[in-house]
N, C-alpha and C positions, 0 to 999 in steps of 0.2 A: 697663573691667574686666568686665560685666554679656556683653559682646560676643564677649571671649577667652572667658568661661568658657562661652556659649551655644558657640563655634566647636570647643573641646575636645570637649564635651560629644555634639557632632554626628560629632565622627572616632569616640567611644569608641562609637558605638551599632553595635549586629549589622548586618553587611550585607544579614544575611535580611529585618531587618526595613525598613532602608532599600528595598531592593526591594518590598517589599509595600507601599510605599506608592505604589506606579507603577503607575500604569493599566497591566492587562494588557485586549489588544486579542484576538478573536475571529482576527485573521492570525497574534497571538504563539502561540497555543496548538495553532491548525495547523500551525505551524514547528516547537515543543518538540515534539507529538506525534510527526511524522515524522521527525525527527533520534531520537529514542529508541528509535523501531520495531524491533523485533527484524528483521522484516523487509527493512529497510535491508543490516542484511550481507550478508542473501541475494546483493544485488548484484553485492557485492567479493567471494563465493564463485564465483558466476556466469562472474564474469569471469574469475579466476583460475583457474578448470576449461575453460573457450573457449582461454585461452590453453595450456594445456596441451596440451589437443587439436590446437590449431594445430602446436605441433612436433612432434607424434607424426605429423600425418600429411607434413608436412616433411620427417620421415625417409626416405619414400617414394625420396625422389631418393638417398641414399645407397648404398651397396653394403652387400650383407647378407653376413655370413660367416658359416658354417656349419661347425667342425667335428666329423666322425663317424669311427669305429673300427669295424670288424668284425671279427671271427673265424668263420668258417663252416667245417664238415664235411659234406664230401658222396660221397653212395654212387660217385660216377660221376667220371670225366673227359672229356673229348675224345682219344680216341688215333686214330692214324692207320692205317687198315684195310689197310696194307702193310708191308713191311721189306724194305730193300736192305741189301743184301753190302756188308761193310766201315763201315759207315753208323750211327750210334747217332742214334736217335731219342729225342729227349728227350719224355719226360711228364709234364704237370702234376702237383701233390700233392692228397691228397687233402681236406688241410687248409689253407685258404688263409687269409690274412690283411691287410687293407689299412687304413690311417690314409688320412685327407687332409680339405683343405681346401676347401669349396662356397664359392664367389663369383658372386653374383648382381648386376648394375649394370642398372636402367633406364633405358633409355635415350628413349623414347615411350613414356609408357602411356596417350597415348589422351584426354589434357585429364583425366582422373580425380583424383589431386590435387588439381589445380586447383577443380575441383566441389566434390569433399569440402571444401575451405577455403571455400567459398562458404558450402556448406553447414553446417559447423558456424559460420559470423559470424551466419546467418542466424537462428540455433537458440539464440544466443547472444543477436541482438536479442530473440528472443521472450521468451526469458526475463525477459530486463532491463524488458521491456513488462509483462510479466506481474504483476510484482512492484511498478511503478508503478500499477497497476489494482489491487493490491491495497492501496497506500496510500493510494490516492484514495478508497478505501470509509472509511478512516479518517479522515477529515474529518466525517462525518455523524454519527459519533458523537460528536467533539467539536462540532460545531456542537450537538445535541443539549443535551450535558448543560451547556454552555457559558448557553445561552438560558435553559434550566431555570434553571441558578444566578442569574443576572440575573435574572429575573423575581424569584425567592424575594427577592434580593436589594431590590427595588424595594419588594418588599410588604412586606419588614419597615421600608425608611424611611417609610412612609407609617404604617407599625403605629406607630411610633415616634413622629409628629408627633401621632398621635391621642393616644397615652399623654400627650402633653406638653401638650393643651389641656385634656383631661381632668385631669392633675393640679393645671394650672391653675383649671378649674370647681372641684376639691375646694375648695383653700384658700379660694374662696370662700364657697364653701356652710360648711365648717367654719367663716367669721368669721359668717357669716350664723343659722348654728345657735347657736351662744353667744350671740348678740342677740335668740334665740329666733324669728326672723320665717323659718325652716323647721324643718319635720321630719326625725328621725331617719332614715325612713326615704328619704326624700330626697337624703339625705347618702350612703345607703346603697348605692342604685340605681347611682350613681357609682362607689361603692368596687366593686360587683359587676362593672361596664364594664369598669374596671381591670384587675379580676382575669382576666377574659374575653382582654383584650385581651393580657396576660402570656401566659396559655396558648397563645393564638395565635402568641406569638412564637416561643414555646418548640417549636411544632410545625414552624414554616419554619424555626426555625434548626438543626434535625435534619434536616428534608429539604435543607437548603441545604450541610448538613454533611457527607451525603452524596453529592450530587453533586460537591462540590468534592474528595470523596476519591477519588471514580472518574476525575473529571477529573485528580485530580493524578495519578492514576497510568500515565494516556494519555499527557500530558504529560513525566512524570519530575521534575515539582516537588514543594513540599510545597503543602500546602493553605493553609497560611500566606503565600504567595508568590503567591496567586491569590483573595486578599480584596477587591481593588478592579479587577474585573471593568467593562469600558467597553466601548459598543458606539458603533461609528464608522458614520454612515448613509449607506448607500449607494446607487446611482443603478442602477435597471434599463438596462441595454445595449440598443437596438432591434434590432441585429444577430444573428441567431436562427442562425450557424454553430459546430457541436456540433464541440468539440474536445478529449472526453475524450479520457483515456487507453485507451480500448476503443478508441477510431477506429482508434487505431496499432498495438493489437496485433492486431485484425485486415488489419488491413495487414501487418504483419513472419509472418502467419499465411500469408497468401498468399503472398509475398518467399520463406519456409522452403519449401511446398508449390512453386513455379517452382526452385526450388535443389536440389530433390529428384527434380525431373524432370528437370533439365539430367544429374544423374549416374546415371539412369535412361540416362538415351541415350547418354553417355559411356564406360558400362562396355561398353559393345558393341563400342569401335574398337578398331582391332587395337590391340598394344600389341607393341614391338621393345625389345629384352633383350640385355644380353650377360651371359656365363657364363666361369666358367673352373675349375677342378678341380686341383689339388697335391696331391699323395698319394707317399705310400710303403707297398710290400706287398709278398705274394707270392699270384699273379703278377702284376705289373705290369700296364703295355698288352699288350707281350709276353709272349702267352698260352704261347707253346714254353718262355720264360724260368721256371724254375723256381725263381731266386734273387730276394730282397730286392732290389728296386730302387726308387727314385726315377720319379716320372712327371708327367707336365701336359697340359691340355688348355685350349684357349680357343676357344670360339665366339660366335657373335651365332643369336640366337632367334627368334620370331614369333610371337605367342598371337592368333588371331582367330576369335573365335565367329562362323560364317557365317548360324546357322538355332538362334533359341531359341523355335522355334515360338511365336510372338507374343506370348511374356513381356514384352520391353520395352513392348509395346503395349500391354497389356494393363492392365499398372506406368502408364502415362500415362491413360491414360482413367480408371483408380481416382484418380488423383493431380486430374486435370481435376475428376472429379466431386468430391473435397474440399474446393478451390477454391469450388464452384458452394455446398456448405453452408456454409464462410463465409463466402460473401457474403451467402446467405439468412438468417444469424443477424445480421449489421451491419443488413441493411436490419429486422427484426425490432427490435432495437435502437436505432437513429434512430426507428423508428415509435413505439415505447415514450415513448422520452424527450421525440417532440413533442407526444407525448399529454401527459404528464407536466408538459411547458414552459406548454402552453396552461391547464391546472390550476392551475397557480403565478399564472402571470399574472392569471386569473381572481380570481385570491384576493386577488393584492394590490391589483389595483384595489376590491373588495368591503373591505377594512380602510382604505383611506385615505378610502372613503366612512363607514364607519363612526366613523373618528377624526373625521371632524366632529360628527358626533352626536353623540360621547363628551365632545368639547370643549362645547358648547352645553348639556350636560346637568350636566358639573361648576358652567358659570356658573349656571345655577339652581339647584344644591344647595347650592352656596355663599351664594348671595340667601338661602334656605330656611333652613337653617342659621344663619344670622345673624340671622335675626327670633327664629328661634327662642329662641336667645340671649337677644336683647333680649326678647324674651316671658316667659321665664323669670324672668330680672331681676325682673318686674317682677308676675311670679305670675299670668299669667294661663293659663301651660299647664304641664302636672306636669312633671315631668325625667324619665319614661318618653318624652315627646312628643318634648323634645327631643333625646333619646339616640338616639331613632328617629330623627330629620332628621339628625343626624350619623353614624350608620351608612349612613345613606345616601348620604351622602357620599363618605363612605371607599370604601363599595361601586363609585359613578362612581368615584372617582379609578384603585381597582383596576383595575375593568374598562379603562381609557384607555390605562392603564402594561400591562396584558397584550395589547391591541387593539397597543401599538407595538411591544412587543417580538418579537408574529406577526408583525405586516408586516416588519420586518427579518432577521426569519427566513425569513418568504416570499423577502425581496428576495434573500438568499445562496442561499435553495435551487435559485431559479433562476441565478441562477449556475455555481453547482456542477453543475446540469444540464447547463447547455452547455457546462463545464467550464472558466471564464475564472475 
């Protein structure tokens, strides 16, 4: 019976709060953040504006039609500077009038298109690169306040086991003051540790309050859904090749810049056309024709710029030298981050030597601490002495639990630098 009602009792609880009790991991929060990103749409905007442009310039190949109307009035005509006997010569009006229809079909123009479609996929990577380099800046601020919260975290369990040995010491010293074998103010010292150690708590668990608020809002959880913070340790890579997101978008930089010069050089070739013209006016083709008639024309075209006095050339050397400054901003960049790598590295070998320390220093504060103890007991040192040997305590344990939670910090930032 004790079993059903434990199994009820577990469907009827908030899913919020079943989740809060699940390790979130330093990868979970990388995930929630980016999937929340405002930035993310940008993507699906990205793409849906590329493909846009892609069938606009698609159209290219279609036939364009054009229709136009005039009315014109002009001082003049063309008449014929003779007259024959019996013979009427017709003359145009002075008022003329034509409708019709312009048809334009491409038929060569030169691989142009084609470029342009090059060129806007290309413009289309960079973007979609771009916006990846900007998510990947957002890691660091969740690594950031992620670490912060675990630490605050750490330090208030450890505030917490102090409060509970301390409480512990009271109830003794309180049976021990009733039997009169200490004093008041003995008892006291204690109650003041207590009070000390509340305040403290009270200080990390506003600063932990806060960072879980910013956190949550990176993320898109609450803050309640990110109470049981867990860091998974991880192993330094030997392998020192850098595969941010910056690698590729100066790549897809240059990709754009060689797709820019390909239709650089492409608008140059000839380009072959056909044409055709429908109309109705007066005068028609036939200019003698004075009446409203019907008319058509079709021919084939030829547009070839021979001589642009070395525009095109001139378009590719600006374009070459763009190239030449992104490459000098990557190599800029890789210099940055192996400085950067080598600093990391540095650092985390310097903590893991340090954790040993940290470790060898708790096992004698804990010896210390425990004489103390038994000292007290037994009245040969005040309980300021021993308050001291237990703060000091707490101080190692601190320091050990922030000594690991840098190196694991270290160990992701390096990471994150080389981008794996």
């Amino acid at each position: 019976m004790k079993t059903r009602i434990s199994l009820i009792m577990l469907l009827l609880l908030p899913a919020q709060w079943l989740f809060a009790q699940q390790g979130v991991t330093l990868f979970d929060c990388q995930q929630w953040a980016r999937e929340v990103h405002p930035l993310l749409k940008q993507k699906e905007i990205y793409q849906k504006m590329s493909e846009l442009k892609l069938d606009n310039i698609q159209t290219a190949w279609y036939p364009t039609l054009d229709l136009k109307a005039q009315a014109s009035y002009q001082s003049d005509v063309t008449r014929l500077g003779a007259s024959l006997p019996g013979i009427d010569i017709p003359s145009v009006s002075k008022d003329q009038y034509k409708a019709y229809l312009d048809v334009k079909q491409n038929i060569w123009d030169g691989g142009v298109s084609k470029a342009k479609g090059e060129l806007e996929k290309a413009q289309d990577l960079t973007n979609q690169q771009g916006v990846e380099v900007d998510l990947y800046q957002v890691k660091e601020q969740v690594n950031n306040l992620f670490f912060s919260s675990f630490l605050i975290q750490q330090n208030l369990d450890l505030l917490a086991k102090k409060q509970e040995t301390l409480e512990a010491r009271k109830k003794q010293m309180e049976s021990a003051l009733s039997n009169g074998a200490i004093l008041q103010s003995d008892l006291d010292q204690v109650l003041a540790e207590l009070v000390k150690v509340k305040q403290q708590q009270l200080e990390l668990q506003s600063g932990r309050e806060t960072t879980l608020a910013a956190l949550a809002i990176l993320t898109g959880k609450e803050p309640s859904d990110l109470q049981n913070l867990q860091i998974e340790t991880s192993e330094v890579r030997t392998e020192n090749e850098i595969v941010r997101p910056e690698i590729d978008l100066f790549r897809q930089q240059t990709d754009l810049l060689s797709a820019s010069a390909d239709l650089t050089q492409k608008a140059r070739n000839p380009k072959l056309f056909g044409f055709g013209q429908a109309g109705y006016g007066r005068p028609a083709i036939n200019m003698l024709n004075d009446d409203f008639d019907t008319y058509y024309l079709v021919g084939i075209g030829l547009n070839w710029t021979l001589f642009d006095w070395k525009q095109t050339k001139r378009s590719k050397e600006v374009i070459q030298l763009q190239q030449e400054m992104v490459q000098t901003q990557q190599t800029q960049f890789e210099r940055n981050i192996t400085i950067a790598l080598d600093g990391q590295r540095r650092k985390i070998e310097q903590l893991q030597q340090i954790l040993k320390s940290d470790r060898e220093l708790i096992e004698l504060q804990e010896r210390i601490t425990k004489s103390s103890a038994s000292k007290l007991e037994n009245g040969t040192i005040t309980t300021a002495d021993y308050l001291q040997d237990l703060n000091a305590e707490l101080v190692a344990r601190i320091t050990f639990e922030t000594h690991k939670v840098q190196l694991e910090s270290a160990k992701v930032n390096y990471q994150n630098l080389l981008g794996q």
